[in-house]
C-alpha positions in Angstrom: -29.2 -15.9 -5.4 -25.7 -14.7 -6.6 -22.3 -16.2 -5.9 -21.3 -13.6 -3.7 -24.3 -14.3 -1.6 -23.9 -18.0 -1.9 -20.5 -17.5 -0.4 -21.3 -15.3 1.9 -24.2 -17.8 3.3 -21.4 -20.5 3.2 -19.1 -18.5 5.5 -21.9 -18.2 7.7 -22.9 -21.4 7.8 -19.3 -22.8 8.7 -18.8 -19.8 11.5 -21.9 -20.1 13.1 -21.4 -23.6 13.5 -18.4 -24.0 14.9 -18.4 -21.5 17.4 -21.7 -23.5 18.6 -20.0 -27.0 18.4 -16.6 -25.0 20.2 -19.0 -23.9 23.1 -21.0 -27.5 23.2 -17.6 -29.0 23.5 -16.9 -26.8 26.7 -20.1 -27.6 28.2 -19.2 -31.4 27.8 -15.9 -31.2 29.1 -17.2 -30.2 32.5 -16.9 -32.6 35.1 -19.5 -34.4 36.5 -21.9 -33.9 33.8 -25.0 -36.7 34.3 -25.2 -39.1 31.3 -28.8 -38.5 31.2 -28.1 -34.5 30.4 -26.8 -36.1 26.6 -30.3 -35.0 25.0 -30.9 -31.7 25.8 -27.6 -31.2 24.3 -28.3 -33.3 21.2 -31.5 -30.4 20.2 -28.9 -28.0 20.7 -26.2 -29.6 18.2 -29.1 -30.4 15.9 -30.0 -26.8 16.1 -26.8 -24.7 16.4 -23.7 -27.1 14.7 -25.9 -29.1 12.4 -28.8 -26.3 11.6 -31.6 -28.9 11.3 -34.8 -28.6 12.4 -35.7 -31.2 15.2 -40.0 -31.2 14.6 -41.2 -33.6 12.2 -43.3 -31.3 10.1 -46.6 -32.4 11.5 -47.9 -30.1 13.3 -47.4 -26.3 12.6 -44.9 -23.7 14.2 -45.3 -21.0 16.3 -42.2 -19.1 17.0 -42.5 -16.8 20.4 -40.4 -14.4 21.6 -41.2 -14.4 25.4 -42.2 -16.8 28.4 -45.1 -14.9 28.6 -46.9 -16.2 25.3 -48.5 -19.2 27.2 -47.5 -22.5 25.3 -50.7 -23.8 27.0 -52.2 -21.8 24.2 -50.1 -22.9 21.6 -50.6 -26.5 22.1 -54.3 -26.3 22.7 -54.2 -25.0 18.9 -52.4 -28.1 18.0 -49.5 -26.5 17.0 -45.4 -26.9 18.8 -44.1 -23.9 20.3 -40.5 -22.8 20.0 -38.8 -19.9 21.7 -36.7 -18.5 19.0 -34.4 -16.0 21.3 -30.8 -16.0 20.0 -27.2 -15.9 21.7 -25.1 -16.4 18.0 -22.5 -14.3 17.9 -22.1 -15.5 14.3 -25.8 -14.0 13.4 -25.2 -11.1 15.9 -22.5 -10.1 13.9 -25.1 -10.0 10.6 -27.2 -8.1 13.1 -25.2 -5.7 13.2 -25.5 -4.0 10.2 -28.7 -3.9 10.0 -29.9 -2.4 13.4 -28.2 0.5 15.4 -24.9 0.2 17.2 -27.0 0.2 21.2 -29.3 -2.3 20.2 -30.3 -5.4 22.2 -27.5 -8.4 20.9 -30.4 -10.6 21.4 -32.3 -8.5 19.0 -29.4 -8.7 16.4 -29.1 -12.1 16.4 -32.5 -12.4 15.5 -31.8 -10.6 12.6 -29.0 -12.1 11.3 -30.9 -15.2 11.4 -33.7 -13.7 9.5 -31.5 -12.2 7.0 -29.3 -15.3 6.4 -32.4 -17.6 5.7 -30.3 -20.8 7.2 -32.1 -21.5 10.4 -34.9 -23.8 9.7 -36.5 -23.1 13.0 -37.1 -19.6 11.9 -37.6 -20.2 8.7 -40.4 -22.8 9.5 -42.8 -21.3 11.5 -46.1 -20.4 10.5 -46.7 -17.6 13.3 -44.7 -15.4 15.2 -45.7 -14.6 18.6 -43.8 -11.1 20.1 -44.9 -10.2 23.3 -43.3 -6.2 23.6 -41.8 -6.2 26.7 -39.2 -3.3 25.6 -38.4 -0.9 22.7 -36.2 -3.6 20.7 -38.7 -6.0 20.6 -41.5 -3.7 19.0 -39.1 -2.9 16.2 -38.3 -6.4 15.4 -42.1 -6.7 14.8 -41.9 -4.3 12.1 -38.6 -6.9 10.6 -40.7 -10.3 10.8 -43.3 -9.2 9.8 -42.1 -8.7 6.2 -41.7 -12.1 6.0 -43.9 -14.0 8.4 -47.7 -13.6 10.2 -46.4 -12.2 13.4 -49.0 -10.8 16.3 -47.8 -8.2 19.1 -49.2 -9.3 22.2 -49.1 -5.8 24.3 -47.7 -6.5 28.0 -49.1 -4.2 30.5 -46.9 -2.1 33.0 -48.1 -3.0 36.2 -50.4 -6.1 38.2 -53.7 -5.2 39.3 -57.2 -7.0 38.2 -57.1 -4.1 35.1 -54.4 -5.6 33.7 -55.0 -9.2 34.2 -58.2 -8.2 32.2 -56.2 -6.3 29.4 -53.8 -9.5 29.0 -57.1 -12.0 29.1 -58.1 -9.7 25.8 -54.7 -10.2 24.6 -54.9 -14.3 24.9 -58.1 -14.1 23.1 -56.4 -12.4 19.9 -53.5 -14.9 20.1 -56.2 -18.3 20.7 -57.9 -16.0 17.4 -54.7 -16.0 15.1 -53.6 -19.7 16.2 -56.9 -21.0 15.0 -56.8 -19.2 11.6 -53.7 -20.9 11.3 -53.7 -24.3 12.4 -57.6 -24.6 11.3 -58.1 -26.2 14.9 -60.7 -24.5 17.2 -59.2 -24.2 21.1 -62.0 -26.0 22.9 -62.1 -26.1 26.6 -60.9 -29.7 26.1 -58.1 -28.5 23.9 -57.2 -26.0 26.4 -57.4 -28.4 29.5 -55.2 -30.7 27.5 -52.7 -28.2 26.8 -52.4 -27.2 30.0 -52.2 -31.0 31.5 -49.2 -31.1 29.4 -47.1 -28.0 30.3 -48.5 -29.3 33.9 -45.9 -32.3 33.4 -43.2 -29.9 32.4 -43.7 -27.7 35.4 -43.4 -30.6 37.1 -40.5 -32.2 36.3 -39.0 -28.9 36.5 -40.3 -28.3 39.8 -38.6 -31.3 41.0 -35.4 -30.7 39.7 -35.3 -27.3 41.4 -35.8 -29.0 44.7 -33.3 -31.8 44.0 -31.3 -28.4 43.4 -32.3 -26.7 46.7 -30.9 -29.7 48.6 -27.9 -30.1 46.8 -26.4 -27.4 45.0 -23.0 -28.9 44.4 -24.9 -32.1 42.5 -24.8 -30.5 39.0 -22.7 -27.9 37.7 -25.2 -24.4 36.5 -23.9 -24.5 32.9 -25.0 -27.7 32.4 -27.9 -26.6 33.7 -28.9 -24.0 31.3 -27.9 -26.3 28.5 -31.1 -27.9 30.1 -33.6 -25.1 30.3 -32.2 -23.8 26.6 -33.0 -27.3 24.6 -36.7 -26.5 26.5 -37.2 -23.7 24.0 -36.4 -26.7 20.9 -38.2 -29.7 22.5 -42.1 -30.3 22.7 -42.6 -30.2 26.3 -43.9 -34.0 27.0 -40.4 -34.9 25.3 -38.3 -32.3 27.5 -40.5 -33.6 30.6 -39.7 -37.2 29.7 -36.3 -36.2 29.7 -36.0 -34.8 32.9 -37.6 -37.7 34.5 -34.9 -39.3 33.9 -32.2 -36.5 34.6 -34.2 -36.0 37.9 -33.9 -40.1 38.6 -30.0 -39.7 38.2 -29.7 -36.6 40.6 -31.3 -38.4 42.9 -29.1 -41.9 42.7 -26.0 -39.5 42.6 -27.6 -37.7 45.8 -28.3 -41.0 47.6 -24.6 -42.1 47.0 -23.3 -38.5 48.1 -21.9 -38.0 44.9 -20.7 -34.2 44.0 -19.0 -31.9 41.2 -17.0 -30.2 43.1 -16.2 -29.3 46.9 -18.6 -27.9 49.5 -15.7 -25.3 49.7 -16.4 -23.4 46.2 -18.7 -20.3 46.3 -22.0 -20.5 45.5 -23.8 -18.3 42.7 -26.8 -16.9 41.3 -26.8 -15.2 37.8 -29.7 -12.6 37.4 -30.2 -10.1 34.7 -30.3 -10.4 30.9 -30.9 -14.0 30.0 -28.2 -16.3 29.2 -28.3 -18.1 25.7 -26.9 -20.5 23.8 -24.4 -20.3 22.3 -23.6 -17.4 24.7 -23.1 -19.3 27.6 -19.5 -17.5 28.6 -20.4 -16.2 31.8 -21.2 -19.5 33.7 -18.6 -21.5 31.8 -15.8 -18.7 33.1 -17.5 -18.9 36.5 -17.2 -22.7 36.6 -13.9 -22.9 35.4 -12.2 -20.6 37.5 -13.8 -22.4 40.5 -17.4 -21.1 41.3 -20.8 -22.5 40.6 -23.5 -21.6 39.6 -26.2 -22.9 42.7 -28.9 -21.2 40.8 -30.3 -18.4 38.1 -33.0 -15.8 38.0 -33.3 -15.2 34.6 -36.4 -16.2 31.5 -34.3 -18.8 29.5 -34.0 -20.6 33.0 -36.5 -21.5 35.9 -37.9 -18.5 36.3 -40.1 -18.4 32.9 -41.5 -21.6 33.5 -41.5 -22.7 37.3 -44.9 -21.4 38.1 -48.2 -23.2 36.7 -51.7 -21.9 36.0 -54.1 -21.7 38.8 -57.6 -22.5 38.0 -60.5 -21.5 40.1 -63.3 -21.0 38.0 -62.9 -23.7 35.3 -64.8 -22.3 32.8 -63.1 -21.4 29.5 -62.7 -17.5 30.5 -61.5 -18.7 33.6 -58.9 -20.8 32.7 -57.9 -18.2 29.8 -57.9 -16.1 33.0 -55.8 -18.2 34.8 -53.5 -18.3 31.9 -53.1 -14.5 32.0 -52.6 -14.3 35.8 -49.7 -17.0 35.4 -48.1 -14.7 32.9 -48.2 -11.7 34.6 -48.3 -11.8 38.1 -45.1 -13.9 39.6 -43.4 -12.1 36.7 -40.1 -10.9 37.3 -39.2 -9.2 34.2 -38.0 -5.5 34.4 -40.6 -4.2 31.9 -43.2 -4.0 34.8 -43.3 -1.0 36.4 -42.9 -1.7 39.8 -40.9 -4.7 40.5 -40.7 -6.0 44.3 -41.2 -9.3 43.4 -38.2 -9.9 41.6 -36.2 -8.2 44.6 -38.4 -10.6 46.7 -37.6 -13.9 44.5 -33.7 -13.1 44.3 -34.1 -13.0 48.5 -35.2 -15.7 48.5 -33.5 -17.9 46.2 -30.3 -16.9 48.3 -31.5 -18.5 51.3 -32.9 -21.4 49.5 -29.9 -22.6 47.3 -27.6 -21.1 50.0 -26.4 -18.4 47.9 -22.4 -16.2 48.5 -22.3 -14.1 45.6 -24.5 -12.7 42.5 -23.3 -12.0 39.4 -25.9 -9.5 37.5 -25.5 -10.3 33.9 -26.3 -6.9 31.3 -26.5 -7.3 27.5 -25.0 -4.3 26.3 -28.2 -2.2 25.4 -30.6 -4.0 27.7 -31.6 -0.7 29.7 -34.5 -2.4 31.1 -32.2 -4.9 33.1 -29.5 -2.3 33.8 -32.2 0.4 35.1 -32.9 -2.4 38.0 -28.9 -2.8 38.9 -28.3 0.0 41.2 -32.0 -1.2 43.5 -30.5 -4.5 43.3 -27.2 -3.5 44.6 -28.5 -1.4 47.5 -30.9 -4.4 48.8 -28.6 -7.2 48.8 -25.9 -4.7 50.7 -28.3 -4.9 53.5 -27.7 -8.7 53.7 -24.1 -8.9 53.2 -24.2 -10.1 49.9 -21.4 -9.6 47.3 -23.0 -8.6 43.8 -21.1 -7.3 40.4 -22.1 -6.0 37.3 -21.0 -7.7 34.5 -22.3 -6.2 30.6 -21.0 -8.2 27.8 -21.9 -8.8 24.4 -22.2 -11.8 21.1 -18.8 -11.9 20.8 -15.4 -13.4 21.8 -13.5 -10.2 22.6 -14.1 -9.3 26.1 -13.7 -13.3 27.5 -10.6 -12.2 29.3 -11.9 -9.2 30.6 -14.6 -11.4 31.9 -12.4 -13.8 33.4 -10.6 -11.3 35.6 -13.2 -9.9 36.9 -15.1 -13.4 37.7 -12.0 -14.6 39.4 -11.5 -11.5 41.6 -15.2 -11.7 42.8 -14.7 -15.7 43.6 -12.0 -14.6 45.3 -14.0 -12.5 47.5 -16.4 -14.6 48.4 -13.6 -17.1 49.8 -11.6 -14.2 51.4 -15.4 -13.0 52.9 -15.9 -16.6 53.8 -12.6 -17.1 55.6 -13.3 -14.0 57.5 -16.7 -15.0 59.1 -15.0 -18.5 60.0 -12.2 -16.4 61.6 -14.8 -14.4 63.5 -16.8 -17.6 64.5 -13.7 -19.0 66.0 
């Protein structure tokens, strides 16, 4: 390595890092946050500001690029799972120039991670794991696998038994590549152990979204996804742990009728492209300029990880079939074909977390999200619910364009509020 590149990896270094530690500090500096919420957001300083790896080296890596690449599997190899989706701008920006101008930023920040060589959680792994769920993602195949074992697991387009059955084949080829890299054979003991723990993760998780349901001024959103984004860096018995514990300090703060903010504030749901740290500018804006976020329907939050595996043969092909139906048929994502259910899970998240407005979140170049607006739009019209469109990208320059909009749809939820109260009287 040169000087010039030496530098250049310096620069890079010191950028991406403070922008992450500059957002981290904004997520702290929201009221209310629960004391016990201080580890999810040490992985994420260990990860983003200090660019260490959190895993002791003992068991091997298996990056994965989608919630449906069951960690199940992953652990039943004995190896740690860890989602490896980006949201730096810093690396977005060395993105950039490597893929075209309409790409996914997600996609980009990828990149500029692989190209910089300073993120050990990349750098570390021993498989890749790339589920293609859209045109981006098969291209970055091509990209890691110049310098990593990577396996595209095809997702199919629709539901039905066929497809389960084409997925089941595509578990088999990723339990095949784990085991030729951990050395581990995935016995149906193995598997039922992995599953028992990612049972304690769902959960835990489970728990906190009903904690959530009947209380959704407790915790603010952003600190929320702070949350669900250290999931993708923790092993999941330590991130279950942890939300014991957040869980047991919800519920004191619920018993003792203690609150963030105001019943008065609007309530909100973020759908769409999923929110990641460090780009976590949406719900910060949203929360400072009086909203909350009640709830979100997006993969780096509940959604990808809510719903468990149901087992009813318990034979190995069954619970490898189990593993596939879990993947694929609650799914919400946009690369299915025909997508009810995620018009049926937005419904009724509304009524459970007593939802006012929706904000649909588009990465600029994520058609498959932005194809799904307009159906959106029309549905939630019927019910009187206020929705906007908001596209943004990894980077700094459109925050204030963001803001205005965010505060003129919070003010039409009060001003729509006010007007039903008016009515009522």
């Amino acid at each position: 390595m040169n000087r010039q590149e030496e530098r250049q990896q310096e620069r890079f270094i010191h950028k991406a890092s403070k922008t992450s530690a500059k957002y981290l500090r904004r997520v702290e500096e929201l009221q209310g946050m629960p004391e016990a919420l201080k580890p999810f957001l040490d992985i994420l300083k260990t990860i983003y500001v200090d660019m260490q790896s959190p895993f002791d080296g003992h068991r091997k890596l298996v990056g994965t690029y989608c919630v449906m690449a069951p960690n199940e599997l992953i652990y039943a190899a004995g190896a740690e799972p860890v989602r490896l989706c980006s949201g730096s701008y810093t690396a977005f920006f060395i993105g950039d120039d490597l893929f075209p101008r309409d790409s996914c930023p997600l996609v980009k920040a990828v990149a500029g991670f692989q190209e910089m060589k300073q993120m050990p959680v990349y750098q570390d792994c021993d498989l890749m794991v790339v589920p293609v769920t859209c045109d981006c993602k098969k291209k970055i195949i091509e990209m890691l696998g110049k310098t990593h074992e990577t396996l595209a697991m095809h997702v199919p387009a629709v539901r039905d038994d066929e497809a389960i059955d084409q997925y089941t084949r595509e578990l088999y080829r990723l339990a095949e590549a784990l085991q030729q890299v951990t050395g581990q054979e995935i016995t149906w003991d193995r598997l039922a152990e992995g599953m028992a723990v990612m049972g304690r993760f769902r959960y835990e998780l489970s728990r906190f979204a009903l904690i959530r349901k009947r209380a959704p001024y407790l915790i603010y959103g952003t600190h929320v996804l702070a949350a669900m984004n250290a999931a993708a860096y923790m092993p999941a018995n330590v991130w279950a742990e942890r939300m014991h514990w957040l869980n047991r300090e919800l519920e004191a703060k619920l018993r003792k009728k203690q609150r963030v903010s105001s019943k008065d504030i609007p309530r909100i749901l973020i759908t769409g492209s999923p929110i990641i740290f460090p780009n976590v500018k949406i719900p910060l804006l949203i929360e400072e300029m009086g909203g909350i976020v009640a709830a979100d329907e997006t993969c780096m939050g509940e959604r990808g990880m809510s719903d468990p595996a149901v087992i009813v043969d318990d034979s190995f092909d069954g619970m490898m079939r189990a593993l596939a139906n879990q993947a694929i048929r609650p799914c919400s994502c946009p690369t299915f074909a025909d997508n009810q259910e995620r018009i049926y899970r937005i419904r009724q998240m509304i009524a459970d977390y007593q939802i006012q407005g929706v904000i649909y979140h588009v990465l600029r170049g994520c058609l498959v999200y932005d194809f799904e607006y307009k159906l959106l739009e029309n549905d939630l019209g019927t019910m009187g619910i206020p929705v906007i469109r908001l596209e943004s990208d990894y980077n700094e320059e459109d925050v204030e364009q963001l803001r205005i909009r965010i505060e003129a749809f919070i003010e039409l939820i009060k001003l729509q509020k006010q007007n039903r109260q008016s009515t009522d009287a």
